[in-house]
ZALOKE-802664 format. One record per residue: residue in three letters; x, y, z of N, C-alpha, C in turn. Coordinates in nm, 3 decimals, m for minus. Example, Ala and Ser with C-alpha at 12.3 -4.5 7.8 and 13.67 -1.06 7.14 Angstrom:
<nodes>
aa, nX, nY, nZ, caX, caY, caZ, cX, cY, cZ
ALA, 1.319, m0.569, 0.780, 1.230, m0.450, 0.780, 1.320, m0.330, 0.780
SER, 1.285, m0.225, 0.708, 1.367, m0.106, 0.714, 1.290, 0.003, 0.787
</nodes>
This chain:
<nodes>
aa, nX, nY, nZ, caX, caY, caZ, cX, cY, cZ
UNK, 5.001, 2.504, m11.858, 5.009, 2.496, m12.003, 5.154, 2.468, m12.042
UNK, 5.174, 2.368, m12.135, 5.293, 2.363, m12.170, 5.387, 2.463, m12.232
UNK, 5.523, 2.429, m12.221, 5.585, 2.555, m12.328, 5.550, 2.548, m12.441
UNK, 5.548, 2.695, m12.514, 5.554, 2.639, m12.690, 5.632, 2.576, m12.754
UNK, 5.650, 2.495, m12.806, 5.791, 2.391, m12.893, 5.908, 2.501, m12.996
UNK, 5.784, 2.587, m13.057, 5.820, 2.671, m13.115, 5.942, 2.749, m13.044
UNK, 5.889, 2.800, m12.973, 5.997, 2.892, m12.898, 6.124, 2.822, m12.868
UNK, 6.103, 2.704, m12.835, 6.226, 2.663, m12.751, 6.325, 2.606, m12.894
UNK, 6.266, 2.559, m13.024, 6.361, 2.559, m13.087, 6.455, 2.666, m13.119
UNK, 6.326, 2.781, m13.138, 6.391, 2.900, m13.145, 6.547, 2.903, m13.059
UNK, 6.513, 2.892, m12.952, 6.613, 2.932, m12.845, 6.726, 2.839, m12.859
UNK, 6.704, 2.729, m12.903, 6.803, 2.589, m12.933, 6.889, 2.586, m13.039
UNK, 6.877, 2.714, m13.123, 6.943, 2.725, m13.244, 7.077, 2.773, m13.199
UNK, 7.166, 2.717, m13.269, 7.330, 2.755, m13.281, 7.364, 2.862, m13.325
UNK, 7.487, 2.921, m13.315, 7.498, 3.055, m13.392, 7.515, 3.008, m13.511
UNK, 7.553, 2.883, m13.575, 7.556, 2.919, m13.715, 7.453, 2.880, m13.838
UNK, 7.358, 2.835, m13.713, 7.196, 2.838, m13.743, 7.128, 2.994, m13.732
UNK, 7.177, 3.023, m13.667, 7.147, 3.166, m13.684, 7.141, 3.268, m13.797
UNK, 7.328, 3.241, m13.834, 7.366, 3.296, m13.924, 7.311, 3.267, m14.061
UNK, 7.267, 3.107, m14.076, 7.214, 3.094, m14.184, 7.080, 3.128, m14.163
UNK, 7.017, 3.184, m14.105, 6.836, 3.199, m14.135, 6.868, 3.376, m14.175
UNK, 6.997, 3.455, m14.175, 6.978, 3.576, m14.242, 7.057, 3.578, m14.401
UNK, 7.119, 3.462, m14.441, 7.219, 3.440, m14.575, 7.055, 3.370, m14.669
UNK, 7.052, 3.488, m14.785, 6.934, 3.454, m14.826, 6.930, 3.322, m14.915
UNK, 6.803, 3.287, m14.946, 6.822, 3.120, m14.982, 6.756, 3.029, m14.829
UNK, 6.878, 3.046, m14.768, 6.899, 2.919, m14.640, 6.781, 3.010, m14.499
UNK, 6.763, 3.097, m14.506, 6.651, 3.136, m14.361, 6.534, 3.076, m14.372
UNK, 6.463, 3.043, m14.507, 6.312, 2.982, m14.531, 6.360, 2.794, m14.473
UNK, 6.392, 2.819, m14.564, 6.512, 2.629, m14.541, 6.555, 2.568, m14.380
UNK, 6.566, 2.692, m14.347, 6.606, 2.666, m14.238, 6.522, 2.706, m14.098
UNK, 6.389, 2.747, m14.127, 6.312, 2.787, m14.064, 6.213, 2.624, m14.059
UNK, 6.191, 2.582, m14.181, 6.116, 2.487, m14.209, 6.155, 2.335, m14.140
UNK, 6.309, 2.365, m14.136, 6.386, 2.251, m14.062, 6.390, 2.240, m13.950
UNK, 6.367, 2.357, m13.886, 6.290, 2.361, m13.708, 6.218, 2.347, m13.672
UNK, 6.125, 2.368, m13.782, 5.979, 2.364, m13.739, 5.981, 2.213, m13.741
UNK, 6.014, 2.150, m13.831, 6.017, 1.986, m13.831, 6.040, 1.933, m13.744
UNK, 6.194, 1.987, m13.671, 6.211, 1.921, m13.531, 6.128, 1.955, m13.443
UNK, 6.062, 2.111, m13.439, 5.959, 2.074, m13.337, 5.863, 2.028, m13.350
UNK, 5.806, 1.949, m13.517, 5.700, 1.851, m13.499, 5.710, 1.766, m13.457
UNK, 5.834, 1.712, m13.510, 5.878, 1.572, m13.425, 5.861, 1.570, m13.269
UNK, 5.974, 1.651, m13.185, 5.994, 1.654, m13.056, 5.814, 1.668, m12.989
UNK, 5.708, 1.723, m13.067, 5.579, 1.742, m13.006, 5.536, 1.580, m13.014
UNK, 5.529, 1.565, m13.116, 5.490, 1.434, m13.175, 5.547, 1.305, m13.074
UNK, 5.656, 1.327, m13.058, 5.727, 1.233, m12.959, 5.664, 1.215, m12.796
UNK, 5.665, 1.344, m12.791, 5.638, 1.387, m12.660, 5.464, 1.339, m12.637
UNK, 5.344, 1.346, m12.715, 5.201, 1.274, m12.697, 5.225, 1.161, m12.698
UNK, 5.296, 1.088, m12.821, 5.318, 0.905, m12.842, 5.363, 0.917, m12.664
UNK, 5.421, 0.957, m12.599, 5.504, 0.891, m12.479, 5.396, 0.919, m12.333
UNK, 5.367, 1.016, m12.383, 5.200, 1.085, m12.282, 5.076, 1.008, m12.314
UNK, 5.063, 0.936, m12.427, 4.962, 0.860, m12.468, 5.015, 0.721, m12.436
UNK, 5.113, 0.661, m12.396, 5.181, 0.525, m12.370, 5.215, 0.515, m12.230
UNK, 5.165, 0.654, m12.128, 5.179, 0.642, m12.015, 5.032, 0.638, m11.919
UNK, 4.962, 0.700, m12.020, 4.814, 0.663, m11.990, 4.762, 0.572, m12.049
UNK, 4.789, 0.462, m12.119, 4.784, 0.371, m12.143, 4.823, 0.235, m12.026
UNK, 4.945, 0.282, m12.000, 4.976, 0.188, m11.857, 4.952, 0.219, m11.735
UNK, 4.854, 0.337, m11.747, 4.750, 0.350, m11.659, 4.650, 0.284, m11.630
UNK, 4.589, 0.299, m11.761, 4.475, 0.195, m11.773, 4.533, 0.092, m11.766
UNK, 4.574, 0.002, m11.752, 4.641, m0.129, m11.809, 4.667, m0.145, m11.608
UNK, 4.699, m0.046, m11.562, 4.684, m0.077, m11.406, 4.546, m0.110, m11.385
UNK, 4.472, m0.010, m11.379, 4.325, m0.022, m11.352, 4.256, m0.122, m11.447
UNK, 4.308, m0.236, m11.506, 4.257, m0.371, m11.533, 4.324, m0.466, m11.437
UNK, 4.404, m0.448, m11.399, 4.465, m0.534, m11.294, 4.342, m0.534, m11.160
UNK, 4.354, m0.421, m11.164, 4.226, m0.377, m10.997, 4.076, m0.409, m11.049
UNK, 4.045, m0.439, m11.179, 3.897, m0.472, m11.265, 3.885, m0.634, m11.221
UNK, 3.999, m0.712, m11.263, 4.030, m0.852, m11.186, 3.976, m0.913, m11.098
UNK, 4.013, m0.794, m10.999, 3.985, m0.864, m10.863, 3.922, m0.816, m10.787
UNK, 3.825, m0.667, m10.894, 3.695, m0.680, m10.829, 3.572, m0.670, m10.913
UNK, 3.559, m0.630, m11.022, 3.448, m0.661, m11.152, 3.430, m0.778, m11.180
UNK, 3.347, m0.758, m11.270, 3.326, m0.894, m11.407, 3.374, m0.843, m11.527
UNK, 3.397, m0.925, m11.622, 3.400, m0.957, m11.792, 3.362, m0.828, m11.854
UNK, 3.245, m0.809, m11.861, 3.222, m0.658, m11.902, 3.300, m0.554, m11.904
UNK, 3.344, m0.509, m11.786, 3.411, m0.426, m11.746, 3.600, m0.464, m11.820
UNK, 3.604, m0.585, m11.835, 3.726, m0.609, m11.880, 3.765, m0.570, m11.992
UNK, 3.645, m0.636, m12.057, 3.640, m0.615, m12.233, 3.626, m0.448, m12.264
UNK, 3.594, m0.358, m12.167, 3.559, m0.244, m12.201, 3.723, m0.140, m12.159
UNK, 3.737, m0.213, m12.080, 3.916, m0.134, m12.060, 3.974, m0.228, m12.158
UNK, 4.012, m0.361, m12.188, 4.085, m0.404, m12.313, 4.077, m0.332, m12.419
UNK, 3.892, m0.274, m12.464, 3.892, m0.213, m12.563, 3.979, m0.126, m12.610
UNK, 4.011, m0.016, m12.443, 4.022, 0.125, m12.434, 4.198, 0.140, m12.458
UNK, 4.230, m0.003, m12.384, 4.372, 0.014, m12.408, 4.432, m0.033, m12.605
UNK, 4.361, m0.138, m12.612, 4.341, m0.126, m12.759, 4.370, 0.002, m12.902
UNK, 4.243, 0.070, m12.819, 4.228, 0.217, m12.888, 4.386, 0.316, m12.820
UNK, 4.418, 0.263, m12.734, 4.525, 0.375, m12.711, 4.631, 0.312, m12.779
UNK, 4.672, 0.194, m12.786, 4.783, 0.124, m12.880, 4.787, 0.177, m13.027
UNK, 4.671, 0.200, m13.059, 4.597, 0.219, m13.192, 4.681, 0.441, m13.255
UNK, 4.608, 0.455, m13.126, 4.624, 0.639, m13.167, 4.788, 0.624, m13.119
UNK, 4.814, 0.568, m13.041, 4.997, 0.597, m13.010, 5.096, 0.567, m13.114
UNK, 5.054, 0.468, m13.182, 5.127, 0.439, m13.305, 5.131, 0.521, m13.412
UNK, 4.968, 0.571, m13.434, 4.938, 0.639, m13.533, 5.034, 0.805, m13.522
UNK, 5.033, 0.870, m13.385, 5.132, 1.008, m13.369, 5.234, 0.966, m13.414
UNK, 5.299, 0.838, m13.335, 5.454, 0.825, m13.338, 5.490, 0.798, m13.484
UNK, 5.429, 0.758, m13.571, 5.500, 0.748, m13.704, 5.389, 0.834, m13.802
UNK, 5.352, 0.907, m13.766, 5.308, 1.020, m13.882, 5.416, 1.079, m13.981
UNK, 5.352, 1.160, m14.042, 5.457, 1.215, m14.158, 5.453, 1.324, m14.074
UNK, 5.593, 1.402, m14.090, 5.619, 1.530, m14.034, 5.540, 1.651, m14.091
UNK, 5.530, 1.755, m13.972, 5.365, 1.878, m13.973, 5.433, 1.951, m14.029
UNK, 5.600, 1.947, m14.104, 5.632, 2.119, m14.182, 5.782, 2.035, m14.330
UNK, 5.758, 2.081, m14.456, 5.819, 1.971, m14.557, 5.966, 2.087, m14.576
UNK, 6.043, 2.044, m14.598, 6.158, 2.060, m14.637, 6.175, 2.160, m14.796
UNK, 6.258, 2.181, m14.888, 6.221, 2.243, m15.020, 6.192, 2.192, m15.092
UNK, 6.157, 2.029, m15.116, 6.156, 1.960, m15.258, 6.022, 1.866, m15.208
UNK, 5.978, 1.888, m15.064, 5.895, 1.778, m15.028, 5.720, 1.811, m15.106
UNK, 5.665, 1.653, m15.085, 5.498, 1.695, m15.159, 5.446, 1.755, m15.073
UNK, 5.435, 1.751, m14.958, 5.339, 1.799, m14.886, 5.426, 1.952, m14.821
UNK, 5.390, 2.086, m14.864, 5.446, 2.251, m14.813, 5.316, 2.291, m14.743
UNK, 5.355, 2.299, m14.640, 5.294, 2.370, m14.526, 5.351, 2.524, m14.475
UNK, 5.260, 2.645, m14.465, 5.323, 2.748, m14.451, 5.289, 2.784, m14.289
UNK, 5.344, 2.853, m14.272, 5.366, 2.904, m14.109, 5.235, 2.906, m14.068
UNK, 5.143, 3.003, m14.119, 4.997, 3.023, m14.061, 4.927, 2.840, m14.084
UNK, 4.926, 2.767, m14.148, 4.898, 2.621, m14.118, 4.974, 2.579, m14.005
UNK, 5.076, 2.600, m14.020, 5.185, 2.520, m13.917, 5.085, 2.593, m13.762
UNK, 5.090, 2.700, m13.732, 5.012, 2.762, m13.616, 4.886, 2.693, m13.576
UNK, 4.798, 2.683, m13.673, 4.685, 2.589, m13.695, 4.730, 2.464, m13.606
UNK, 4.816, 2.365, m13.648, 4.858, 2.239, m13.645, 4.912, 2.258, m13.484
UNK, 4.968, 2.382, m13.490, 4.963, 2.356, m13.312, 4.870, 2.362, m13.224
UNK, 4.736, 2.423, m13.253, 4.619, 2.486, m13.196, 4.578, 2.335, m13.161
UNK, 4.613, 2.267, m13.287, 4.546, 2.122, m13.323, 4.623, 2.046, m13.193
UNK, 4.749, 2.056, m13.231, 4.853, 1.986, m13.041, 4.796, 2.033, m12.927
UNK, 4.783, 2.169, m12.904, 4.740, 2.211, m12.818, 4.620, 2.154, m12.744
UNK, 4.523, 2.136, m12.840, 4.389, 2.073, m12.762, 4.410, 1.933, m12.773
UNK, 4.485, 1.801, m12.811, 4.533, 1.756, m12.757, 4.610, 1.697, m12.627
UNK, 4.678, 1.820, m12.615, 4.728, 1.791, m12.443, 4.671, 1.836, m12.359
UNK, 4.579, 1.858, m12.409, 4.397, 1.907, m12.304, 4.352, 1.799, m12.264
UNK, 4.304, 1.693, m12.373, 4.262, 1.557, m12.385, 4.358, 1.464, m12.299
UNK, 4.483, 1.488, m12.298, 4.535, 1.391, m12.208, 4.583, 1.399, m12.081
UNK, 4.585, 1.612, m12.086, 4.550, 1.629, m11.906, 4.431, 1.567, m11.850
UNK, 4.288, 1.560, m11.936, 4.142, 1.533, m11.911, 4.177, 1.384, m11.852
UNK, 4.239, 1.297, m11.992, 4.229, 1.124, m11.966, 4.313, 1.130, m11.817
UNK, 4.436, 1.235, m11.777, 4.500, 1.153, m11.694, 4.433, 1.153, m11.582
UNK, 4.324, 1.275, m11.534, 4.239, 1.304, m11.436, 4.144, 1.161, m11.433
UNK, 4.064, 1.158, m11.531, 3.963, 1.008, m11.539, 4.065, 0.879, m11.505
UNK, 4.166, 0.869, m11.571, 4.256, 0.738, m11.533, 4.253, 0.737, m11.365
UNK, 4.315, 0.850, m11.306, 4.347, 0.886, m11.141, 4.214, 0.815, m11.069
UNK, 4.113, 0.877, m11.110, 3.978, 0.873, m11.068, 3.927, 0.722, m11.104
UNK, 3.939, 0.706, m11.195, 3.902, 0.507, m11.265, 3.990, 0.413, m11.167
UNK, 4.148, 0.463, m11.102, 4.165, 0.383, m11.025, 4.084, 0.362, m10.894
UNK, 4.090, 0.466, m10.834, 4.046, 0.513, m10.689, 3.917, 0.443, m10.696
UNK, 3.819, 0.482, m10.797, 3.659, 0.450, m10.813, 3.702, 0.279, m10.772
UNK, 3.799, 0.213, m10.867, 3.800, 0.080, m10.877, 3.849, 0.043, m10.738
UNK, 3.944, 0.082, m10.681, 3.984, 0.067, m10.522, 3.883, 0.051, m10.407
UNK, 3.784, 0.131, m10.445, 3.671, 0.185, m10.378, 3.546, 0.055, m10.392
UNK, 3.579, 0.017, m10.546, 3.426, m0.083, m10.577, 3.317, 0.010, m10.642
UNK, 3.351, 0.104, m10.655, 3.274, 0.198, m10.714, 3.229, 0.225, m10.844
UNK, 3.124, 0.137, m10.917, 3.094, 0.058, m10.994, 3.021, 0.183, m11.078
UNK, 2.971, 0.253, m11.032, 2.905, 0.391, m11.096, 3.001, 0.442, m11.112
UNK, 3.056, 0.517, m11.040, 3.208, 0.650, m11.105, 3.250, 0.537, m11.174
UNK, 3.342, 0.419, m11.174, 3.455, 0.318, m11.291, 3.345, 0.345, m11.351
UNK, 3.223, 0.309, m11.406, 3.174, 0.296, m11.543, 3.150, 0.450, m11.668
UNK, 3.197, 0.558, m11.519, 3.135, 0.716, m11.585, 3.279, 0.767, m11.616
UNK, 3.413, 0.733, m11.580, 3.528, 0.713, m11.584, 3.545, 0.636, m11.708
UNK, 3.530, 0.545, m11.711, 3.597, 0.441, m11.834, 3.553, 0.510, m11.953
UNK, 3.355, 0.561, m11.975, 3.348, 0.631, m12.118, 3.370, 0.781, m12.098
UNK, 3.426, 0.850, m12.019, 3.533, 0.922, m12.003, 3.649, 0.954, m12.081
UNK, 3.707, 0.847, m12.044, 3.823, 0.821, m12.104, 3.819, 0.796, m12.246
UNK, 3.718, 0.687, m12.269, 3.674, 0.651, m12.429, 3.632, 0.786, m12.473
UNK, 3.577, 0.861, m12.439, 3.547, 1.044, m12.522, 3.693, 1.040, m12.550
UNK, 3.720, 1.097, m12.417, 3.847, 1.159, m12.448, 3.966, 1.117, m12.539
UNK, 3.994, 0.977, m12.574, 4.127, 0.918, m12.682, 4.026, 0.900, m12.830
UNK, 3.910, 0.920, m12.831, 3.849, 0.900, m12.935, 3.870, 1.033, m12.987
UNK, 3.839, 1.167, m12.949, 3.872, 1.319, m12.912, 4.031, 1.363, m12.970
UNK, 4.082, 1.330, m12.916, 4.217, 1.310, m12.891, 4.250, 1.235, m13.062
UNK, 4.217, 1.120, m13.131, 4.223, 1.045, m13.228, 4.167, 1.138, m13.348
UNK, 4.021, 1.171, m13.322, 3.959, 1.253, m13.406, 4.038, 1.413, m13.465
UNK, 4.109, 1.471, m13.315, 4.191, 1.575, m13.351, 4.284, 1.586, m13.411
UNK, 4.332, 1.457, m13.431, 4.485, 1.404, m13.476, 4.498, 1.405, m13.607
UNK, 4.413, 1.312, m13.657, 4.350, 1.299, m13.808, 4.292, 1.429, m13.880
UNK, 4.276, 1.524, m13.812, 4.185, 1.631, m13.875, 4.322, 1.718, m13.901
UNK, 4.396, 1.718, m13.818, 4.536, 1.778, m13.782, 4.620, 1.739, m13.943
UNK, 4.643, 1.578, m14.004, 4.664, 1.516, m14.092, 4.641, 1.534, m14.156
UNK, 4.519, 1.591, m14.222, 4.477, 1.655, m14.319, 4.484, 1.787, m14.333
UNK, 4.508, 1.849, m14.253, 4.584, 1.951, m14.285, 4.696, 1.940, m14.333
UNK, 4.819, 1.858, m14.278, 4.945, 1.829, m14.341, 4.935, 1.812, m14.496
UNK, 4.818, 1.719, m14.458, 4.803, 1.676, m14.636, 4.744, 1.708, m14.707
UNK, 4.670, 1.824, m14.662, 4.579, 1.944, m14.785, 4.505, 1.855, m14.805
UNK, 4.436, 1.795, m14.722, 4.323, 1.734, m14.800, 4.190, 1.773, m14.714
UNK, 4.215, 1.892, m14.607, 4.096, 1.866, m14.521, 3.999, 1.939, m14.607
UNK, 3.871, 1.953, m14.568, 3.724, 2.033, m14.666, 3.687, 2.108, m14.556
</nodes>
C-alpha cells in the first residue's frame, strides 16, 4: 500500500510552515495549501502510473502485429485511446482542496473521502498492471483466450479507474447526488 500523501506533506513542512499553522488566521490557510500540494503530487503521480501502463499496452500491440488479426488491434487501440483519454483528464483537473477566496471549499472530512476515492484507484492500476504483465506473456504465448480475458480486463479496470475519478470530481465540485 502506498504511503499516505497526507502524512508526508505533513512531514515536508518547514519550520516556518510550522510556525504559521499555530499564528491564528494562517493554520486553516495553511493547512489547505498542503493539502493542495498533496492533491497535486497524488494527481501527478496516477497521470504518470496511468502513462506507464499505457506504454504497456502500446507494447503488447507491437506483439498483437505479429501474431493476431485486426480485431484484436482495434481493441488495444481502443484501450490505449481510453488511457490517453483518463491520463489527461487526472493530469489537468482542478485541485481536490481550494485556497480562502476559491469557488469550490472542500473540508477535511471530504478531502479524506477524495482520498478513499485515490486510494481505490491505485488498486485499479496495481489490477491493470497485473492484466498488462499477463496480456503480454498470453500474447508471447499465442494465447488467444487469456489476451482476449486480459484485454477486457484491463478495459474494466481504466473504465473503473475513469468512473472513480469523475465521481471523485464531483465531489470537488459539490455536485455529486
Amino acid at each position: 500500500m502506498p504511503t499516505d500523501i497526507r502524512g508526508r506533506v505533513e512531514e515536508d513542512r518547514g519550520i516556518l510552515k510550522k510556525i504559521q499553522s499555530y499564528v491564528p488566521g494562517f493554520r486553516g490557510y495553511r493547512l489547505r495549501e498542503d493539502l493542495r500540494d498533496a492533491d497535486r503530487m497524488l494527481r501527478s503521480q496516477l497521470a504518470q502510473k496511468l502513462g506507464l501502463e499505457r506504454r504497456g499496452l502500446e507494447e503488447c500491440r507491437g506483439l498483437l502485429v505479429r501474431s493476431f488479426g485486426s480485431k484484436e488491434l482495434d481493441q488495444i487501440g481502443g484501450l490505449i485511446n481510453h488511457f490517453k483519454k483518463v491520463e489527461g483528464a487526472v493530469t489537468h483537473a482542478e485541485m481536490g482542496y481550494s485556497g480562502f477566496a476559491a469557488d469550490i471549499q472542500i473540508k477535511e472530512a471530504e478531502l479524506d473521502r477524495l482520498y478513499e476515492f485515490d486510494a481505490g484507484m491505485l488498486d485499479h492500476l496495481v489490477a491493470m498492471h497485473a492484466s498488462i504483465e499477463s496480456l503480454k506473456n498470453a500474447l508471447m504465448a499465442a494465447d488467444e483466450a487469456t489476451s482476449h480475458k486480459d484485454l477486457m480486463n484491463i478495459k474494466a479496470r481504466i473504465t473503473d479507474f475513469e468512473d472513480q475519478f469523475n465521481r471523485r470530481m464531483l465531489v470537488i465540485q459539490g455536485t455529486e447526488v
